[in-house]
N, C-alpha and C positions, 0 to 999 in steps of 0.2 A: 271938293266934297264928293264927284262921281266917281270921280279915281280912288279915292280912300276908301268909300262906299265900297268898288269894285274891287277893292283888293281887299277890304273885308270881307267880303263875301268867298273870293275867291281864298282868304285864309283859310275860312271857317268850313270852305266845302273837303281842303286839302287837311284839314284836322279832321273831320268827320269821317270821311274819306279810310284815313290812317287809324283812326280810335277803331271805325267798323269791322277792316281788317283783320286788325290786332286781336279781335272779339273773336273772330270766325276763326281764326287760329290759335284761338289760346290754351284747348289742349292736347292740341295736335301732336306734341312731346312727351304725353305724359300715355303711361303705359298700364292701360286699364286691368292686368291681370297684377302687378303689382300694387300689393297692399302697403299703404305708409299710416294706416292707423285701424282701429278698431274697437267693437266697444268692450265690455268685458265677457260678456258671450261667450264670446266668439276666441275670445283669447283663454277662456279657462281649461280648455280642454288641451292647449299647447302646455300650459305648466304643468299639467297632470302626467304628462308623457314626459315631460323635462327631469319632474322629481321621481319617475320612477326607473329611469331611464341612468340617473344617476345613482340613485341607491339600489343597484342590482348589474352595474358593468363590471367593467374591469378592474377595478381596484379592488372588488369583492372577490373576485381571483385570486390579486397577492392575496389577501388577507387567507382567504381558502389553506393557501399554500404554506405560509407562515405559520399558521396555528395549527400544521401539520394534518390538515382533512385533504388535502390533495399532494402532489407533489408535480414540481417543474422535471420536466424530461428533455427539454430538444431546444437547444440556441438559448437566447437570452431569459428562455422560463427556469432553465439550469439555473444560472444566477440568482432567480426568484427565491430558492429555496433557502437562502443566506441573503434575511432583511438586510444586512449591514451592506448591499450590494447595489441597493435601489438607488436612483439617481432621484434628484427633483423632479426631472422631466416627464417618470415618470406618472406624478400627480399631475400633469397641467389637464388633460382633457376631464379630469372630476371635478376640479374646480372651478374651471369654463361653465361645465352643464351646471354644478351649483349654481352659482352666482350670476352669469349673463341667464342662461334659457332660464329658472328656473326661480329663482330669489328674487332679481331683480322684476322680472314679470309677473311674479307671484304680488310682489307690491303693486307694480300699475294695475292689475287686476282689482286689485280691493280698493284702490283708490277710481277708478272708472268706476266701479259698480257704488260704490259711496256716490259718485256723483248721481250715479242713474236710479236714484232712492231705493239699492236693493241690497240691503244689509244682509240679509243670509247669503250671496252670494260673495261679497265682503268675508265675513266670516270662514265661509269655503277655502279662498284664497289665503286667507290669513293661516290656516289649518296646514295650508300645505307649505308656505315658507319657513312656519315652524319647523315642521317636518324635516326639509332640507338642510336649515341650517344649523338644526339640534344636533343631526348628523358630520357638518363642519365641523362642530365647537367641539365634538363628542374626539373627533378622528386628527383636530390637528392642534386644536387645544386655543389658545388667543388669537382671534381672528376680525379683520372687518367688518362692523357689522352696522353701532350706531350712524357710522359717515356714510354709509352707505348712498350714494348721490346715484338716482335711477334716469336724472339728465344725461347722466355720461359728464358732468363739467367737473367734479374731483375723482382723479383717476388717483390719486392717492390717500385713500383714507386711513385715516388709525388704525391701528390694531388692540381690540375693547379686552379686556381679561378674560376667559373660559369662564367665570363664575360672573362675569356682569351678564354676556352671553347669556347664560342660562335664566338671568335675573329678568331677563329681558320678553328671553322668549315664554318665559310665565305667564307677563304682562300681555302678551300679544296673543296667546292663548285663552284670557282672561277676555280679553277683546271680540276675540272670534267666539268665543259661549256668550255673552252677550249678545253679539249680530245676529248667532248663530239661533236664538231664541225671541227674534223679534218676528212680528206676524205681520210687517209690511213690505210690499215691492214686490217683484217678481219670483222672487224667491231662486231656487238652484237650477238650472237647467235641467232637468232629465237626460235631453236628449247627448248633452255635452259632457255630463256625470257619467264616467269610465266604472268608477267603482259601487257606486250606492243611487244610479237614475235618479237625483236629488232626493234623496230622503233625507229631510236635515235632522231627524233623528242619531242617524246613523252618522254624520256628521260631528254631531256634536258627542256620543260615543266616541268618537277619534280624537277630538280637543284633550277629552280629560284623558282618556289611554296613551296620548301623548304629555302630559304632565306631569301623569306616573311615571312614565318612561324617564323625564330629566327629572325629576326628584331623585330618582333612584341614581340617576349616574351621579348625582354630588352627595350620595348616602341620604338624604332628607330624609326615611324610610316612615316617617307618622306620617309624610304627607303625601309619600310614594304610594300605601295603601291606600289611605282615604281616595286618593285623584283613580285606581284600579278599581276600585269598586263602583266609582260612576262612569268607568271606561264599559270597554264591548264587553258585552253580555251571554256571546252565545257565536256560534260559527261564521253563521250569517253576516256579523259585523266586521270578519277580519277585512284587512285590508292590504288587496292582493295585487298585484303586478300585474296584468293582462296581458299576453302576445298570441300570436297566431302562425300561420303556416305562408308568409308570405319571404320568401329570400329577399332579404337586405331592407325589407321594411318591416316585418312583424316579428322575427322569430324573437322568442327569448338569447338574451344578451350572452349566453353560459353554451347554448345551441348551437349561434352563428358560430361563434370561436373553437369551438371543441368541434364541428364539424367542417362547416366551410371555409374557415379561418387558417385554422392551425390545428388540423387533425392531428398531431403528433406531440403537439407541446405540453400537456395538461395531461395527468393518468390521477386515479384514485389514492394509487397506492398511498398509504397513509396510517399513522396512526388511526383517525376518526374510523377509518371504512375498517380496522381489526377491531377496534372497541366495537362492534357492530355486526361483526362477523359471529356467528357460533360456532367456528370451526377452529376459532384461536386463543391463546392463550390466557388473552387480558378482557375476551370478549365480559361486556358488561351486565347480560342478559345474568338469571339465576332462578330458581324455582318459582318466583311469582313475577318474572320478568321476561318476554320471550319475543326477540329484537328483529327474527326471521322478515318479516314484512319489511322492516324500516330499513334496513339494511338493502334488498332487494332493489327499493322502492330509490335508495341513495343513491347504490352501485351495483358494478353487474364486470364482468370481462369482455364489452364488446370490443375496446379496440388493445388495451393493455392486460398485460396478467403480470400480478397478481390482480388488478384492481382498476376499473373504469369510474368512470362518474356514469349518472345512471340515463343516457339522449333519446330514449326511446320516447313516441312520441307523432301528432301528426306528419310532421315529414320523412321522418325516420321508419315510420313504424312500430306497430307493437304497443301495449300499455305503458301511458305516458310514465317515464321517470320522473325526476325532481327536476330533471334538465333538459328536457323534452323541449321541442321546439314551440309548442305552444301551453306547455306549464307553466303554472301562473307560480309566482314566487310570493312568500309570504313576506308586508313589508311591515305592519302590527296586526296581532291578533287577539284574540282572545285568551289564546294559551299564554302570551307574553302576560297578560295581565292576572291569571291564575298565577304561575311561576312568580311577580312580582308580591302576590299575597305571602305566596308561599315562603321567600325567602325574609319577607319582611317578619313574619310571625315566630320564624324559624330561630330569628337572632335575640325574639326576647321570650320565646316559651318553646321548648321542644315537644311538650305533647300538643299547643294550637298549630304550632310548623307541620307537626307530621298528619294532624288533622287536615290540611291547606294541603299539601303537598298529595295528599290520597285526593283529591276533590280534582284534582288536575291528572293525577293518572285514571281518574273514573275516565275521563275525558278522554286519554290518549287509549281508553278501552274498548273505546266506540271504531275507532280508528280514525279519529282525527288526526290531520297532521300527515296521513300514512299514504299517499296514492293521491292525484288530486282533485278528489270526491269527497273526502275524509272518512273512506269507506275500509281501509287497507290500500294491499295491492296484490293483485292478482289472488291465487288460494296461498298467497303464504301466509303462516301463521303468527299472530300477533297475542299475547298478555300482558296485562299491567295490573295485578290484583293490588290492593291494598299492601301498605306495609305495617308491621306492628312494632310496639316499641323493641323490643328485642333483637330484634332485624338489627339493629345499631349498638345496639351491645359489644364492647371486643370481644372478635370472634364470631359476630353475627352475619346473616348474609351480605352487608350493608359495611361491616366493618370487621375485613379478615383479608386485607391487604399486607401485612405483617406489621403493619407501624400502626398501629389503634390509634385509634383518635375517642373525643367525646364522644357522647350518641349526638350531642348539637352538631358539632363538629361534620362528624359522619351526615347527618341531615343536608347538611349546607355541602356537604362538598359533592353529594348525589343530586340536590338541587343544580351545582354549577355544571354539573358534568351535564346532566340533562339537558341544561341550555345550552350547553355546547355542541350538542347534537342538536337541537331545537334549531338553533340560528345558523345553521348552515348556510353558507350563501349569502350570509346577511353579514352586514357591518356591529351586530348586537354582539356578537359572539366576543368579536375583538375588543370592545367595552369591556364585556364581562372579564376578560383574562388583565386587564390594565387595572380594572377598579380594584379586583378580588384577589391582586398579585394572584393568580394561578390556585384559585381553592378546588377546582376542579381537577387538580395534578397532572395537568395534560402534558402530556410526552413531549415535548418540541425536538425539531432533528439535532442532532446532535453536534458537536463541533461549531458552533457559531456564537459568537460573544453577547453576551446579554441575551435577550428577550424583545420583543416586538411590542411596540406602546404605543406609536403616535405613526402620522402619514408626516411626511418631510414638506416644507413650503415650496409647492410648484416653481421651474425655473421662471414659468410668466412673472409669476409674480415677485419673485425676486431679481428680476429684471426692472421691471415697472413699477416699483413700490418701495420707495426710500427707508420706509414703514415698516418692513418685513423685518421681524427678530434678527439679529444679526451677532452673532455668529448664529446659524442654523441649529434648533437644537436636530441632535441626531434620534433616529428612529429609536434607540433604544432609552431614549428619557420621556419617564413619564409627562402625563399633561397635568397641567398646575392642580384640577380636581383629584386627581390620583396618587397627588405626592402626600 
């Protein structure tokens, strides 16, 4: 009995002993600056920079260059100028930033905040996965989305139709105005709120100016205006891309590349920047139009001639351009949602369109849009009077291109052109010319087969993804909304 005694004791000192141990080292391995979780706080200010960071890179470049507002100059930007030239490869890092930084976080976010009972920031996050993935569905047409598995355990999920896509993200827009409208929980961060310092007002302005947005892209146009009219309201509300003057962390995405990147590869020269010029032939300006500001404000000759894009700017110097190192990029506005009234009124009444359409150049009179104050830029000079019916008349200022059109017609195709200047930089433009087959008559370069419609399926994923349409459709076939 003393000896078993003894050697229990002696067990139990040699277990406590080894437990104690184990205790005093047991985080000895673990590396306190590394984060392995968080709550949604803390994480909502990572998807805000994830979705804007994606809709405002590189891929806004090709597009730039294809819908002939810039042009590729030096090594493989040459190539750019001829869609039918792009490989897969070159989508993988947009669809990365979608879907890993930005989609998929944008879900654990609204699902952590759901747990931590704070529905309006739920809401928030839901706002912004919209956002991003409206922009997938929009640019490559049928894509992953319901399988989405944010475990990481189905690396292969479906591919859902462009039009469930869009079905979908109604529903989760639907979702996020309701969170976005409750009055319990912590509500939006401020301090983590890049764009709006948690105003859930202004939030919820963005839910439905994003409903309008994809109504419009599958033509819904009753339900395009309706969701535009309870969208942003006023300047205040757009919603803008933030950066700042720091190298390799802050500048604008259009900055780093045209200056520290690849000073040489990127020039204006362009259709866009002549329609815009007053010194050329097709410029689009006329006696109640006078484009001097906007133009200035786009492009300039600082590094190319005929035509630069316009980098002036904190680090640069000089009054910020559009491309300025710390110009903020417009990702929805205001204007988008005027422009969507407009074009919505335009298709069933020409004199409520041209009523709609003057209500938005009052707007572009102030100089919104122009400098990024919405003040102009610099003293150049800017108009945007009213237009009257007549204007559109064959042979009016509006319609004396040699080929008349209707005065609707005319209406609509000075609407798309305008958006086509409007979305500069942005992924909207490229919509617009897919949805509208080209009602804005935009010049594209010449000698190159078809037309630009869709982004091609990244090589990642056609690598990793059994799933992925196959044969690839190519660049130049519409997306199933557009056919």
């Amino acid at each position: 009995m003393k000896n078993i005694f003894i050697k229990s004791i002696s067990l139990c000192f040699i277990a406590s002993t080894l437990f104690s141990c184990t205790d005093y080292v047991s985080d000895y391995n673990v590396d306190p600056d590394l984060i392995t979780d968080s709550d949604a706080k803390n994480l909502f200010q990572g998807i805000l920079l994830a979705d804007q960071f994606f809709q405002t890179s590189s891929n806004t470049r090709d597009v730039m260059i294809w819908l002939n507002q810039a042009n590729g100059e030096n090594r493989q930007y040459v190539a750019l100028n001829d869609w039918n030239l792009s490989t897969a490869s070159t989508f993988d890092d947009s669809w990365n930033n979608a879907y890993v930084n930005c989609i998929t976080n944008a879900k654990i976010t609204s699902l952590k905040a759901e747990k931590e009972l704070n529905p309006r920031l739920a809401g928030a996050a839901q706002v912004i996965e919209a956002h991003a993935m409206g922009s997938v569905t929009s640019l490559w047409g049928d894509a992953p989305y319901s399988e989405l598995d944010i475990t990481g355990k189905n690396l292969t999920p479906k591919y859902d139709s462009q039009l469930a896509i869009y079905t979908s993200l109604q529903t989760l827009l639907d979702k996020a105005i309701t969170n976005l409208k409750a009055t319990t929980g912590k509500g939006i961060p401020a301090d983590k709120d890049l764009y709006y310092a948690g105003n859930t007002a202004k939030w919820l302005k963005l839910a439905y100016s994003l409903k309008a947005r994809y109504y419009l892209h599958i033509k819904d146009y009753t339900k395009a205006k309706a969701n535009a009219l309870l969208g942003m309201s006023g300047p205040s509300d757009d919603l803008i891309a933030k950066f700042g003057n720091s190298s390799g962390q802050s500048f604008n995405p259009f900055y780093d590349f045209l200056v520290y990147q690849r000073d040489d590869y990127m020039s204006g020269d362009s259709y866009g920047a002549r329609l815009l010029d007053p010194s050329t032939t097709i410029y689009r300006g006329n006696a109640k139009t006078d484009e001097h500001a906007r133009f200035a404000f786009c492009y300039n000759q600082e590094y190319f001639s005929p035509y630069s894009l316009n980098i002036y700017g904190g680090d640069y110097g000089g009054t910020n351009g559009k491309f300025g190192s710390d110009s903020g990029l417009p990702m929805v506005t205001y204007g988008e949602m005027l422009l969507i009234i407009a074009e919505v009124d335009t298709r069933s009444s020409f004199t409520t369109g041209l009523s709609s359409y003057n209500t938005y150049r009052a707007l572009l009179d102030t100089g919104y849009s122009i400098g990024i104050s919405n003040s102009g830029y610099e003293s150049e000079t800017f108009n945007y009077d009213p237009y009257v019916s007549s204007d559109f008349l064959a042979g009016g200022i509006e319609n004396n291109s040699g080929n008349s059109l209707t005065d609707q017609n005319a209406l609509l195709r000075e609407i798309f052109q305008e958006r086509y200047i409007y979305f500069m930089g942005s992924f909207e433009s490229f919509n617009d010319f897919g949805r509208s087959n080209n009602t804005a008559q935009i010049q594209l370069k010449t000698g190159k087969a078809g037309s630009p419609q869709r982004f091609l399926y990244p090589q990642v994923e056609i690598n990793a993804n059994p799933n992925t349409p196959s044969p690839v459709p190519p660049i130049v076939t519409k997306t199933p909304v557009h056919q």
